[in-house]
C-alpha positions as CSV (number, residue, x, y, z in Angstrom):
1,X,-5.5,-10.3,-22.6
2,X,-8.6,-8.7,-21.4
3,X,-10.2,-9.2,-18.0
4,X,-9.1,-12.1,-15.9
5,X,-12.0,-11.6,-13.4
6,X,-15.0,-9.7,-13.3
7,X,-17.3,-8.9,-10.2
8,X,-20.5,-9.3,-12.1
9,X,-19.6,-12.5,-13.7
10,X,-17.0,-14.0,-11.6
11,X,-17.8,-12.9,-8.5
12,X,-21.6,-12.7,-8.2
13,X,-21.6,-15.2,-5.5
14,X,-18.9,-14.8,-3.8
15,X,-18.3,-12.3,-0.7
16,X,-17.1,-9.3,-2.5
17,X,-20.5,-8.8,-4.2
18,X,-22.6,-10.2,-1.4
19,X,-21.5,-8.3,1.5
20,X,-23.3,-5.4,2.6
21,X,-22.1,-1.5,1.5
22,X,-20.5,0.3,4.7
23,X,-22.3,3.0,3.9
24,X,-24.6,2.7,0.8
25,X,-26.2,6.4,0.7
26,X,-22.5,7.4,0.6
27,X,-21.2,5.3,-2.0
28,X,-22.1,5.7,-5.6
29,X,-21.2,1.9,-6.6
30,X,-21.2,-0.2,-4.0
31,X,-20.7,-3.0,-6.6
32,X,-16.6,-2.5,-7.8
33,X,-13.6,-3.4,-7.1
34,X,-10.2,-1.3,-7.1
35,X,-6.9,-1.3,-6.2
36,X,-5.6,-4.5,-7.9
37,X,-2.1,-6.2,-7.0
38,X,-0.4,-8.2,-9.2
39,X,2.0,-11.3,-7.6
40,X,3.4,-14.3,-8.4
41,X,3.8,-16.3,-5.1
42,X,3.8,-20.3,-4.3
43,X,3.6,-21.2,-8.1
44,X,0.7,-19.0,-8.9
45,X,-0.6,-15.9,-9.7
46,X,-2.6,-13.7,-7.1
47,X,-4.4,-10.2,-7.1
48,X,-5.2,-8.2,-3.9
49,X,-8.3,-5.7,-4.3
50,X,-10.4,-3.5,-2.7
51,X,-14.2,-3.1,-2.7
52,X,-15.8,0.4,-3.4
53,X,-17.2,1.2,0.2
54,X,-14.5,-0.9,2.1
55,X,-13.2,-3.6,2.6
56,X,-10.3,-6.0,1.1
57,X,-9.3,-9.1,0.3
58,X,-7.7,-12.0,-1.9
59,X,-7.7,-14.3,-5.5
60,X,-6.0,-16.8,-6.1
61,X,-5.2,-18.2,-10.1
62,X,-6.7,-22.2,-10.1
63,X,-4.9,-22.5,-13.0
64,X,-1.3,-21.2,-12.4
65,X,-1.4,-18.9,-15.4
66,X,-1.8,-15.1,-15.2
67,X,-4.9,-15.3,-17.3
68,X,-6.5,-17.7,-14.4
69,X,-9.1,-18.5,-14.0
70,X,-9.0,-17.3,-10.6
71,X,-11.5,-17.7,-7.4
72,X,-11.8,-15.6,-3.7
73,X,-9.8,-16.9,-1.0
74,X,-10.9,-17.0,2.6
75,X,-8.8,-13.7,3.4
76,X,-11.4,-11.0,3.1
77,X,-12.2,-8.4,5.5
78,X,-15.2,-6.0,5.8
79,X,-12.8,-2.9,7.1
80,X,-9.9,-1.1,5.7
81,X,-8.6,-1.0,1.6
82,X,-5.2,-1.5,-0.3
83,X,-4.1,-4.9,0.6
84,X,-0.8,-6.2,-0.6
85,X,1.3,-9.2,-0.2
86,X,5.0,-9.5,1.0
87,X,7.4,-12.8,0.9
88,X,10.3,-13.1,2.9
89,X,12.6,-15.8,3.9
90,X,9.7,-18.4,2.6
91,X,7.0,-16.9,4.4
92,X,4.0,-14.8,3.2
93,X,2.5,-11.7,4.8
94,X,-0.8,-10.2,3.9
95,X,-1.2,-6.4,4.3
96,X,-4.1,-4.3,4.3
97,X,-4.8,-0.3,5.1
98,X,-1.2,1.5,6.1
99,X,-0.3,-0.2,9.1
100,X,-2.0,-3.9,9.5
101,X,-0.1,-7.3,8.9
102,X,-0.2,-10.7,9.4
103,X,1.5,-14.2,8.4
104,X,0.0,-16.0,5.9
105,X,-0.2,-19.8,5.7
106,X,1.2,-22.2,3.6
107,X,-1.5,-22.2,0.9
108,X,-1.5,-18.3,1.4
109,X,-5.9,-19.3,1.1
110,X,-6.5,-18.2,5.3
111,X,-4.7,-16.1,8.1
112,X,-4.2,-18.2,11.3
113,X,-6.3,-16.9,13.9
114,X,-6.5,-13.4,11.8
115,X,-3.9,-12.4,14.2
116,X,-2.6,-8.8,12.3
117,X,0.3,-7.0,13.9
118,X,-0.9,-3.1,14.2
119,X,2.8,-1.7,12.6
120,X,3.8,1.6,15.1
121,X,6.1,4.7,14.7
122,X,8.0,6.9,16.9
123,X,6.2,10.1,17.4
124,X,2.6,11.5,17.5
125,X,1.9,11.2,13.8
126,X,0.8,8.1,11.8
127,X,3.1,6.8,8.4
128,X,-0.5,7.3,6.2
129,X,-3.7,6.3,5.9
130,X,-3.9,3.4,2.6
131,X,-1.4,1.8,0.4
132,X,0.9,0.2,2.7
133,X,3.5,-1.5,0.9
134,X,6.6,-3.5,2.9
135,X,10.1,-4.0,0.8
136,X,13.2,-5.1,1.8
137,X,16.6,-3.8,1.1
138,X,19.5,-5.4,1.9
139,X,18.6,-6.8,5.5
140,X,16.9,-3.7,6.1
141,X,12.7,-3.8,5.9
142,X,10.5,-0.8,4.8
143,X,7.7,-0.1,5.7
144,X,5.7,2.3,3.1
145,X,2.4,4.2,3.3
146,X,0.5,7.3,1.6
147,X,-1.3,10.4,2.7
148,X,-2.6,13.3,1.8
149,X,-2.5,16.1,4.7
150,X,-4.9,19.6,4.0
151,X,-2.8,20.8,6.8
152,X,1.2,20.5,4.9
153,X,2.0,23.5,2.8
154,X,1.0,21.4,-0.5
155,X,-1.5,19.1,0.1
156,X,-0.2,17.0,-2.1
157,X,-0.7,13.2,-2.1
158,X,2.8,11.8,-1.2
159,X,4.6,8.5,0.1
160,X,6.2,8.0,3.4
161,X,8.7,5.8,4.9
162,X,10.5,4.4,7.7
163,X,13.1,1.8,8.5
164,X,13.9,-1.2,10.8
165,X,16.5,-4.2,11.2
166,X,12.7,-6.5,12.3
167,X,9.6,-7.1,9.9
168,X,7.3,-6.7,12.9
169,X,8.5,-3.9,15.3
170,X,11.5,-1.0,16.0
171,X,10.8,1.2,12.9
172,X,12.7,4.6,12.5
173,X,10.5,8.2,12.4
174,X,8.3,9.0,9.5
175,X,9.9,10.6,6.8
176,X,8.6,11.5,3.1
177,X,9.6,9.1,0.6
178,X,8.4,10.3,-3.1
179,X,6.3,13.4,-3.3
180,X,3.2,13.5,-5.9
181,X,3.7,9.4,-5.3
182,X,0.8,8.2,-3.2
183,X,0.0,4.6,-3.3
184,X,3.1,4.0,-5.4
185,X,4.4,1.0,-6.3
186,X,8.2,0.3,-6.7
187,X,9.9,-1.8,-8.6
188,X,13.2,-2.9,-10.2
189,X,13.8,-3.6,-14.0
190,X,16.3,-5.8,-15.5
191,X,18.7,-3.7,-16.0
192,X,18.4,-3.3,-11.5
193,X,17.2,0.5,-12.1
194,X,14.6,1.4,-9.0
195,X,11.2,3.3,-10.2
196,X,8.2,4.1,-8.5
197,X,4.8,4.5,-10.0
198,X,2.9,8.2,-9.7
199,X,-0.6,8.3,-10.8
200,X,-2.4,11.5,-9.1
201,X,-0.2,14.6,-9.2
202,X,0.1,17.8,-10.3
203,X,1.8,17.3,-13.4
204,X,-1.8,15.8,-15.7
205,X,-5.1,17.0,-15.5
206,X,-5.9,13.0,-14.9
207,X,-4.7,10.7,-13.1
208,X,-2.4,8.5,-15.2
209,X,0.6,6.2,-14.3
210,X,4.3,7.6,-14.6
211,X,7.2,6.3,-13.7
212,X,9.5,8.2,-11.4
213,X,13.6,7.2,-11.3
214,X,15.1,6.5,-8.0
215,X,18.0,5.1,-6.6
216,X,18.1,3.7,-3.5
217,X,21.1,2.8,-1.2
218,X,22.0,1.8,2.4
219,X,23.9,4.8,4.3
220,X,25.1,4.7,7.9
221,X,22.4,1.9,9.2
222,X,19.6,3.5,7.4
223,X,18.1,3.1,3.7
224,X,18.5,6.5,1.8
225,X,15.8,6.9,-1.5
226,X,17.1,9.8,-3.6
227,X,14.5,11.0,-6.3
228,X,16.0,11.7,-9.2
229,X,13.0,13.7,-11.0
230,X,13.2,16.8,-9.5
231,X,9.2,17.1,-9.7
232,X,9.1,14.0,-7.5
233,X,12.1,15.1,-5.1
234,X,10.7,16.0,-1.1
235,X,12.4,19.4,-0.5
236,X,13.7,20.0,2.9
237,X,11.2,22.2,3.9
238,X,8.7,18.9,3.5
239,X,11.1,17.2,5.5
240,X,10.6,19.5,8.4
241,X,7.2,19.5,8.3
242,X,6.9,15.7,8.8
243,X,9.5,16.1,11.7
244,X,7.5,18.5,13.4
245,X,4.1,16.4,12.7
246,X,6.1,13.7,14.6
247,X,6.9,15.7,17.2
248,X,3.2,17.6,17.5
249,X,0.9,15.6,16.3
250,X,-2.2,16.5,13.9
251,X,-3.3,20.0,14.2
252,X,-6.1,20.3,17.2
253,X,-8.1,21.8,14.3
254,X,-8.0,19.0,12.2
255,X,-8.8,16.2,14.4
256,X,-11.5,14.6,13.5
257,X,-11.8,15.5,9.7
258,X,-11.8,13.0,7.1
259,X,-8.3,13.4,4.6
């Protein structure tokens, strides 16, 4: 297929290209995009990017077909990376960083009144810092995010989760989701096997996209993700450590300091 939008060509005057760098003596090419999501919402096809340096936004497919051609929406913002959409019940929520959402409108081209809900946990310590991603199992909503801590036993880059019975609000505590499965994606084949995408781990020398088996189920009022690669699986000893990061906080030392 080749691309289906390109910055230089595409997008040379549009916002992406044409905003300034946040920092430009800090970042190498302040002209690219990253991050894509792929989604088929309201009849069309949509990505969500990133720009190198910051920022985030949305294009829409004029065309209907996957191939596009597509053009920037008005959703764009200069702060935070890794948006992502989410439909439920009809409506559309645009996502962005690993904790800001807001309902889209009907065209799913603006945000009314850029009103984003700030998502919160129990406890001291935040779900991530990027690749928020919100699902919903049964009646039961999760909301997903990635980090990588220098001050966990492994430093690895991992995915977290919690759950609620509301989109918005009354999430459970932090817990590990996927290890060595940062800004992972999950999805369901047609045979309704769960995967999740991996793509910086231990396991290559670069990064590359595997696919890790899961199974998910609902257990007591909660949702329950067993990893079935045992490479991928949280042990319980992670487990402890993001209990007692909820309970303590980030280390005094590491306040501060960039992840």
């Amino acid at each position: 297929m080749g691309y289906v939008w390109k910055l230089m060509d595409d997008g040379k005057n549009g916002w992406f290209f044409n905003r300034p760098p946040k920092d430009s003596k800090k970042v190498k090419n302040p002209y690219a995009v990253w991050t894509p999501e792929l989604h088929y919402m309201k009849n069309t096809w949509w990505i969500t990017v990133s720009r190198n340096g910051g920022g985030n936004g949305l294009l829409k497919s004029v065309s209907g077909k996957i191939q596009g051609p597509y053009k920037e929406t008005d959703v764009h913002y200069d702060k935070g990376i890794d948006s992502h959409l989410f439909e439920d019940g009809g409506n559309v929520y645009y996502a962005y960083g690993f904790n800001k959402l807001a309902k889209m409108d009907d065209n799913m081209e603006s945000i009314p009144d850029n009103a984003f809900t700030t998502l919160e946990l129990p406890g001291k310590h935040p779900m991530g810092y990027e690749g928020i991603l919100m699902m919903k199992y049964e009646d039961k909503y999760l909301w997903i995010a990635s980090g990588r801590y220098g001050y966990e036993p492994t430093n690895t880059y991992d995915l977290y989760y919690a759950v609620s019975d509301s989109l918005d609000r009354g999430y459970s505590s932090r817990r590990m989701m996927i290890k060595n499965a940062g800004h992972g994606n999950i999805v369901q084949d047609k045979n309704g096997k769960w995967w999740c995408t991996a793509f910086d781990h231990e396991y290559s020398d670069k990064w590359c996209c595997w696919l890790v088996p899961i199974d998910i189920r609902v257990e007591n009022d909660d949702v329950i993700v067993d990893v079935l690669d045992e490479r991928f699986k949280p042990t319980e000893e992670d487990q402890e450590v993001v209990r007692e990061l909820s309970k303590n906080g980030v280390p005094e030392q590491w306040k501060g300091k960039a992840h």
